[in-house]
N, C-alpha and C positions, 0 to 999 in steps of 0.2 A: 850238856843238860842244864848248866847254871842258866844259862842263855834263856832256855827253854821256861825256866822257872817263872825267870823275870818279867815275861809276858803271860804268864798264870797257866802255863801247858807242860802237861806232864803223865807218862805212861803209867798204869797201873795194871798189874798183869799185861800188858802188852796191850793194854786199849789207851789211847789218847783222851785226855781229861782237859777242859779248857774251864777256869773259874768254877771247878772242883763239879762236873758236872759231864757225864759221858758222852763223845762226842758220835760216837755210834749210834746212841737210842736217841740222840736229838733229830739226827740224818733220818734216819726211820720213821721218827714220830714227826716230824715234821717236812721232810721232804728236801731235794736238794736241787739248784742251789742256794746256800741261805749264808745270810749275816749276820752271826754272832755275837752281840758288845757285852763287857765285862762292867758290871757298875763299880766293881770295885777299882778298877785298875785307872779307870777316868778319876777314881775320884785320887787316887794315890797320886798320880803324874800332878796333878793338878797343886794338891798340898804340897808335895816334895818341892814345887817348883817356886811357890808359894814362899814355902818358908826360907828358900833360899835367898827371894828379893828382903821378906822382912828381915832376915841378918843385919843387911846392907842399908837398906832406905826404906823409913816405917811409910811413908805416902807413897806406895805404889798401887798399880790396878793391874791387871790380868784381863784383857781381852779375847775370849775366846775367836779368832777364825770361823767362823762358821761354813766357812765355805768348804772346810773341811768335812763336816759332818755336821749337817743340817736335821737331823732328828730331833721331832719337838723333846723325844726324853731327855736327849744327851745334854738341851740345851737345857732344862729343871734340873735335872744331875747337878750341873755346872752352876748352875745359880745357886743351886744350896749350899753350894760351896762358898758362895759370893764372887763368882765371874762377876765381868764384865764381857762386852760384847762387840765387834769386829763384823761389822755387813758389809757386804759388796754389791749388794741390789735391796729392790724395795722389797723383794720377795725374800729375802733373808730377815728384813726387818717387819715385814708382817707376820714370818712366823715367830720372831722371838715377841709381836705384842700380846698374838692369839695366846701365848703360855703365860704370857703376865708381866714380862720384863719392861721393866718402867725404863720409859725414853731416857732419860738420866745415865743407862748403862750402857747405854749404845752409840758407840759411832760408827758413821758411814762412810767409808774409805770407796768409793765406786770410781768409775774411769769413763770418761767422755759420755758423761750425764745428760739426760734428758731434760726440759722442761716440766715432764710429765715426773719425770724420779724427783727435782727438789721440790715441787709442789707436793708431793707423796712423806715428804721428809721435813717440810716445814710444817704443814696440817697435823705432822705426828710430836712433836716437836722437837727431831732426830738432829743432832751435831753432826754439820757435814764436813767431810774433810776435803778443798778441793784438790781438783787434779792439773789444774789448767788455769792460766789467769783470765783468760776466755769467759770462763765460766765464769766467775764473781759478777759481771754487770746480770746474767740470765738471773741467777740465785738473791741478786739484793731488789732485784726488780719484785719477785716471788714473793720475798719477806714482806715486802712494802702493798703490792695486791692484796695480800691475805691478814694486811694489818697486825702482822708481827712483829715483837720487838728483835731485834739483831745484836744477838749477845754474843754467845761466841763464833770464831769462823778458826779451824786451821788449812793448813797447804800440805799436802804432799809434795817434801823435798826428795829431787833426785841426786845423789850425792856423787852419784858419777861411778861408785866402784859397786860392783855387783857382787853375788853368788848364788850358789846353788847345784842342786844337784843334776841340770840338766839346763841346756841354751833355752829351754823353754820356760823354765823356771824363774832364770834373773832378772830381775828386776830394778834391775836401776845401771845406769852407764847411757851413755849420750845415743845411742841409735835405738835406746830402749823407749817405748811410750809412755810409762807413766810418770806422773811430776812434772815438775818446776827445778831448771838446773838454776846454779848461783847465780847465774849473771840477770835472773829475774826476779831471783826471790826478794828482796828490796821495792820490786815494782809493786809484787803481788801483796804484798804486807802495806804499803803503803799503800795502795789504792782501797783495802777492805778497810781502814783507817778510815780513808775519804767518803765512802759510802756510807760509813755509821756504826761498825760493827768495834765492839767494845770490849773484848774480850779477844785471847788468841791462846793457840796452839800451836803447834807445827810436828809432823810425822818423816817416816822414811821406810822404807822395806828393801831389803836387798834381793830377796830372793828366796829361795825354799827348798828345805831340806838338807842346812847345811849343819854338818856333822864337825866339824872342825871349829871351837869357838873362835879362832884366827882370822876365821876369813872375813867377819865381822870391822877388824881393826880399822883399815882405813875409810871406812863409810863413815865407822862413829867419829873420828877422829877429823873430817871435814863436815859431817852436821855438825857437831859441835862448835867448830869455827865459823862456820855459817849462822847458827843460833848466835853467838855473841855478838857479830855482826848486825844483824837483825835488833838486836837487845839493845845496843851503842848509839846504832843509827836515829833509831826511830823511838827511840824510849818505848820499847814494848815488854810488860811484864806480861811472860807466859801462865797460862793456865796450868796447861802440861806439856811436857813432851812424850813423843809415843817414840818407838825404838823398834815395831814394826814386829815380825811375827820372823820364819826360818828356822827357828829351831829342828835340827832333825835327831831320827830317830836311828839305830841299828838296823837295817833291814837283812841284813847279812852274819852270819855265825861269828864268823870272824872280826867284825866292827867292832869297835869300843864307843860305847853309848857317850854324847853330847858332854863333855865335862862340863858342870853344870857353876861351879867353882872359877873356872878359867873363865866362860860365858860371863859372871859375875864381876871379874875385874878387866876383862876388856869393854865390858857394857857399862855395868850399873856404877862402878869405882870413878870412871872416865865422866858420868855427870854428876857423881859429889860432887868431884874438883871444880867442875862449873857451878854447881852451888855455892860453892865458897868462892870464886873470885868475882862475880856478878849481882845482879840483882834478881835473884831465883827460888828465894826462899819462900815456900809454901809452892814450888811447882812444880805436881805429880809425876811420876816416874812410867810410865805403860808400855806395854810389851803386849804384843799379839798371835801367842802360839797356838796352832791349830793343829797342825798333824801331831808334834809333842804331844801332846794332850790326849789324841783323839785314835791314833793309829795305831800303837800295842792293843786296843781293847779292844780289837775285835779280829775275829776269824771269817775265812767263806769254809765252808763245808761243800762240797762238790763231790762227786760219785763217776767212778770211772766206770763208761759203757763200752771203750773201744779196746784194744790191746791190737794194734795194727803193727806187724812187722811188714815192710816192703823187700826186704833184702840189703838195702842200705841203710837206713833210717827206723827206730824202734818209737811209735808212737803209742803217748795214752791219752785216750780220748775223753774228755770229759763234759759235764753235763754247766759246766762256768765258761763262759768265753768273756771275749773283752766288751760284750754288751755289760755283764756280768762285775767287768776290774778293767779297766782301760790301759792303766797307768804302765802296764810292760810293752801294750800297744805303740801308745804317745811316745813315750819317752825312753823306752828300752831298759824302766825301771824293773829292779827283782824283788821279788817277791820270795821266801824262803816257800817249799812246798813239803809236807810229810802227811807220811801215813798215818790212817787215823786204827790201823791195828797191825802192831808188829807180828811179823812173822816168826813161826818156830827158824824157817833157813836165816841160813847166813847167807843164800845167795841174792845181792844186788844185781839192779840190771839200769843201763844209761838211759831215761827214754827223754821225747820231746813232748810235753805236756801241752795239751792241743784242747784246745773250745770248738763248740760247734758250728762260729759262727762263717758264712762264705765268704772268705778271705784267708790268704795265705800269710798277713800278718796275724792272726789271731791263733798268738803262742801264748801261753803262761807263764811257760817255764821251758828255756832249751837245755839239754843235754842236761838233765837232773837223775844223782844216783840214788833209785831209790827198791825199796827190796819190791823184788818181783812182785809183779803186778796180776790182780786179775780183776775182769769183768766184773763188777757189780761192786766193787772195791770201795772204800772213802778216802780222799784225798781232805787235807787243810792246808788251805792259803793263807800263810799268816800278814799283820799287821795289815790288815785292809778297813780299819778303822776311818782312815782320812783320805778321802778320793778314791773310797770304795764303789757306794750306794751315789754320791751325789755327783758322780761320773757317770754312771749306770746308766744305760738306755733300752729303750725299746727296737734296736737293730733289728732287723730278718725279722720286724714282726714275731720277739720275743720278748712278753711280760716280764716284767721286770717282779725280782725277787724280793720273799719278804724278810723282814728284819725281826729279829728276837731279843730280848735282855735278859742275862743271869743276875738276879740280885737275891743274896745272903739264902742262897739255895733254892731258887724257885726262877723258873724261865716264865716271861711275859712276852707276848707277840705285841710287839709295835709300831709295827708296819707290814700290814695283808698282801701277799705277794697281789700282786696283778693280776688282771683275768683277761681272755681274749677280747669279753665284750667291754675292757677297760680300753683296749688299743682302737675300737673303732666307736666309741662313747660321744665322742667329738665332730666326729667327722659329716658329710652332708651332701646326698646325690643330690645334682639339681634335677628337675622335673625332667629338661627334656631327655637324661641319661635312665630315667626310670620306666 
């Protein structure tokens, strides 16, 4: 139940309570299935995390992921905290301008760039970080067309040693696409040199979702010799260094949540000491957590219509499928699942938690014990905060669901679920089909 706490959920009289707010009259009065975020819980993660780095090193930034959770609120949440910001497209960086977020807090981490995205990101005057050394002549060509001056540029470094919670996830190791391994990184720093660019950075990301601050060690521990490298060679004084995002969350009862203390001294402890033996003083500390941040705070609410027994197999059939939550689809990620009102019985029953979508991967949840079920029931899927909604699709031609916020006792609708005539809005018979 501690567990349950920590992510703001908790029974009262035998009803489920998420950010002190009923999750039965929410189901009711607004319909299922829906997306739940907790304003307070985004902002908790965020501080806690916060003031972890300030312990350690007062020049840090916090960049949110957005890719995580792209709601214009979550991203004002975050800002008023004093985020900073983590895009992987231009369509991330257009919503963070539409809410206010001065280019100054954003960098753009994106992968086998267009022509069309750095011209979208020099016009805004967004820090790009590249992915490819490729890319620097397209990007310094842009700068020079649109008569801007070329201040800072960083690279994504691939460090070679990955992690994560799934093959899908890692990010970085030699058969991986994103980055620049060692044997280039020299080239690519030297050449944004040559072209005129005055300023640097340099990045890395391992991967996502990783629970264990260990898995961390040898990534940081060859950026960093790569950075000095870099620093020696070419006399380049960094702007910053980013540290990339990963952090994961408990999705499971039994997990023990990210030590945030150990993360601290295999991360943030491991670039003092590069502070102190180089030339590094005054160069910012950044980190790019997005599920951390993003994924306790929020619930689906979903309502069970089916109770299918076949003879072998006990299913419940519910009104969420992976148009809905993808990520057990993808990746064979879990998701914890509970009742959203306890039963008088004691008796549990095993079922396989099932979407309506047509496909036979479109599980939620297999063999979950949970008390006896019936028809018209509420279920909650927790931590679907990050790679909930901005996974979410329109499959089998179903509107996609809307979004809600609890804040200091009062629910806001933030995003209007979908409507059919939102799915054919777009679209266009030509003449001679009409």
């Amino acid at each position: 139940m501690d567990w349950l706490k920590k992510k703001g959920l908790e029974y009262r009289d035998g009803v489920l309570y998420f950010a002190n707010m009923n999750t039965i009259e929410i189901a009711e009065n607004f319909g299922t299935p829906i997306y739940i975020i907790s304003e307070e819980i985004v902002r908790k993660r965020y501080k806690e995390l916060k003031n972890i780095l300030d312990s350690e090193y007062g020049n840090n930034s916090i960049h949110f992921a957005m890719k995580a959770n792209s709601n214009l609120s979550i991203l004002k949440i975050l800002e008023s905290e004093g985020a900073n910001f983590d895009c992987t497209s231009t369509g991330e960086i257009y919503a963070c301008l539409k809410v206010g977020i001065p280019p100054s807090k954003i960098i753009y981490t994106g992968n086998m760039f267009t022509n069309n995205d750095f011209e979208f990101a020099v016009k805004n005057d967004i820090l790009v970080n590249l992915d490819s050394i490729s890319q620097l002549k397209r990007l310094a060509k842009i700068y020079d067309d649109l008569g801007k001056e070329k201040n800072t540029i960083s690279f994504r470094i691939n460090p070679e040693f990955g992690a994560g919670h799934h093959s899908h996830t890692i990010t970085a190791g030699k058969t991986i696409k994103f980055g620049i391994l060692d044997n280039q990184v020299l080239e690519a720093y030297s050449k944004a040199k040559g072209v005129g660019f005055k300023k640097f950075g340099a990045h890395i990301h391992i991967g996502s979702g990783i629970i264990n601050a260990g898995d961390f060690e040898k990534a940081i521990d060859k950026y960093l010799i790569i950075i000095m490298k870099l620093a020696d060679t070419l006399d380049i004084a960094f702007e910053f260094l980013d540290f990339g995002g990963g952090l994961g969350i408990p999705y499971r009862p039994e997990e023990d949540p990210l030590d945030l203390e150990f993360y601290k001294t295999i991360v943030l402890k491991k670039f003092k000491e590069l502070v102190k033996k180089g030339n590094f003083e005054g160069t910012k500390f950044i980190i790019e957590p997005g599920r951390y941040l993003s994924a306790e705070a929020s619930i689906i609410l979903t309502q069970v219509n089916t109770i299918k027994d076949n003879g072998f197999k006990l299913f419940a059939g519910i009104d969420a499928g992976f148009n809905t939550l993808i990520r057990p689809t993808m990746y064979g990620a879990y998701h914890h699942i509970i009742t959203c009102n306890k039963k008088d019985k004691d008796e549990t029953l095993t079922y396989d938690v099932v979407g309506p979508i047509c496909e036979s991967g479109d599980i939620i949840g297999k063999e979950r014990e949970l008390s006896k079920l019936e028809e018209g029931d509420f279920l909650a899927i927790l931590d679907t905060g990050a790679y909930g909604f901005t996974m979410s699709s329109s499959y089998n031609s179903r509107p996609r669901s809307a979004e809600i916020l609890i804040a200091q006792g009062q629910i806001f609708k933030i995003r209007k679920a979908e409507t059919f005539e939102d799915l054919t809005a777009n679209q266009e018979i030509p003449k001679h089909l009409k």
